[in-house]
N, C-alpha and C positions, 0 to 999 in steps of 0.2 A: 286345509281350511284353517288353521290353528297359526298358520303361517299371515293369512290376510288379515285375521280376527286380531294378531300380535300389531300388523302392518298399520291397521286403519282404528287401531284402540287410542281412543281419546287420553291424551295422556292430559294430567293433572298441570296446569300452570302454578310453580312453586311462591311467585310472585303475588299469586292472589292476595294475600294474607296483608300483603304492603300496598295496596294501589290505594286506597284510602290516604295513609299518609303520601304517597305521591301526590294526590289530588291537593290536597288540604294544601301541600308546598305549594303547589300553582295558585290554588285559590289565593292564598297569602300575599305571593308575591305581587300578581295584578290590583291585589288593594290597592285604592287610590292615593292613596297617602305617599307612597311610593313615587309617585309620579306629580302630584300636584306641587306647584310651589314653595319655597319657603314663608311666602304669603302667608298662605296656608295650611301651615305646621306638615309643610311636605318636604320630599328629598329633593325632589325636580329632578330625578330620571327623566332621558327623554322617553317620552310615549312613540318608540317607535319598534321596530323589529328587534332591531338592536339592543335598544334599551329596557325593551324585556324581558330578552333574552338575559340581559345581566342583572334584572330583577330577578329574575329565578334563578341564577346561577347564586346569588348573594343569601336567598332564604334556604337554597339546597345547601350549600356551604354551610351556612349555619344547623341546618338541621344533624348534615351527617357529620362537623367535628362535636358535636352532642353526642352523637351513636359512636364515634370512635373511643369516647371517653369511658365506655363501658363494655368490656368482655361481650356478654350477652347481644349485644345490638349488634356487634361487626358483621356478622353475615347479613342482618335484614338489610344494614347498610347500604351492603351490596346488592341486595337485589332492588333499592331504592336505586342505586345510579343506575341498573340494568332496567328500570322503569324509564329513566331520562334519558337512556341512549333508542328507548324502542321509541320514544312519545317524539324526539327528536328529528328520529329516523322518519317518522309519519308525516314530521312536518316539513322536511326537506323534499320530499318526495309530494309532498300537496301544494310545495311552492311549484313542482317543476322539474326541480333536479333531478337527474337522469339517475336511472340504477349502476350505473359505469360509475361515476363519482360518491355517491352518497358515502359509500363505505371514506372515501377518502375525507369529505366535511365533518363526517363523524368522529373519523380518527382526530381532525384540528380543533370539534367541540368538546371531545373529551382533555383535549390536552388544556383550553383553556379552563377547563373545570379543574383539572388539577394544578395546576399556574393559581388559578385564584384559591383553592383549599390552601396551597403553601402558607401563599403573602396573608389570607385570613386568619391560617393559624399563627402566624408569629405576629401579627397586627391583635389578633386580639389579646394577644396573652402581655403586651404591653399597653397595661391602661395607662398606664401615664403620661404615652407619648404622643405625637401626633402620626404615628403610625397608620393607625387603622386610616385617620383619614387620607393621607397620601397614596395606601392601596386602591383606598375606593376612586381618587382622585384618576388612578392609572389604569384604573380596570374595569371603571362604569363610564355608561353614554350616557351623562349631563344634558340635560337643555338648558338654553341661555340662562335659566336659572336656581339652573341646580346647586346646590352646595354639599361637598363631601361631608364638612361638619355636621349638617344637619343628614345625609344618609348614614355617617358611621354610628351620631346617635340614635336612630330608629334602629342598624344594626344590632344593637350593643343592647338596646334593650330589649329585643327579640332573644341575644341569646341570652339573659339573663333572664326571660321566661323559659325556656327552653331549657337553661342546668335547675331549672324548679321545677322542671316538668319529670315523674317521674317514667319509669321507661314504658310501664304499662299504658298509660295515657298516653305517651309519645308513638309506641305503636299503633293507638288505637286514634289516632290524630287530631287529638283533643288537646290542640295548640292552636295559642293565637298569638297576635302584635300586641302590642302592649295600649 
């Protein structure tokens, strides 16, 4: 009996603790600002699968070279991108995609999540070039009127909320845009 009771014991999800800040990252990223025009004081992402997907890949990026910058956060770090491969996974498989492939889209979503961690991290750490914009340029879905300049600066000052944020309130995902 001690064998079944081991078998079917609810085990604790280690990730709890972070799905808050997962949430809050997506919350963020769907902000409209994100997507509305330079019109209006927007990036002009397009508003589409695509270009949501790299809306959250640009505020996740942001959030976790935050959590890299700090001893303590490296592990929740990781259970924050183990949140965006399970949310991921959810969403491949509710477009359609079969169980035979996902593991394989996954493995190509995570690769571009670290493709853009690289180019973010050495785009942001030069401010004085036009770096960050020619990443965003090569790594966001634009619509007709998008402009990298005006997404690298909504990036830039998200993470400049974010290195003010300290780690206690950045767990507790008491982060916003600026």
């Amino acid at each position: 009996m001690a064998f079944l009771s081991h078998l079917f014991k609810r085990r604790t999800d280690d990730r709890t603790p972070f799905r808050p800040l997962w949430h809050r990252t997506v919350e963020l990223a769907r902000d409209p600002r994100w997507f509305a025009g330079p019109d209006r004081d927007g990036g002009g992402i397009a508003d589409t699968v695509a270009g949501r997907f790299d809306a959250i890949t640009l505020v996740l990026c942001a959030v976790l070279l935050r959590m890299e910058r700090e001893p303590a956060l490296v592990t929740p770090s990781v259970r924050v991108t183990e949140l965006f491969v399970d949310d991921m996974d959810g969403q491949l498989r509710e477009s359609g995609v079969g169980d035979l492939v996902v593991g394989k889209h996954i493995g190509r979503l995570m690769s571009v999540l670290g493709g853009r961690l690289g180019a973010l991290r050495e785009a942001l750490a030069d401010a004085e070039s036009d770096a960050l914009e020619q990443a965003i340029a090569r790594n966001v879905t634009l619509g007709e009127a998008g402009d990298p300049g005006r997404v690298a600066a909504m990036l830039r000052g998200f993470v400049a909320t974010l290195d003010a944020t300290g780690a206690d309130d950045l767990l507790a995902a008491r982060i916003t845009l600026p």
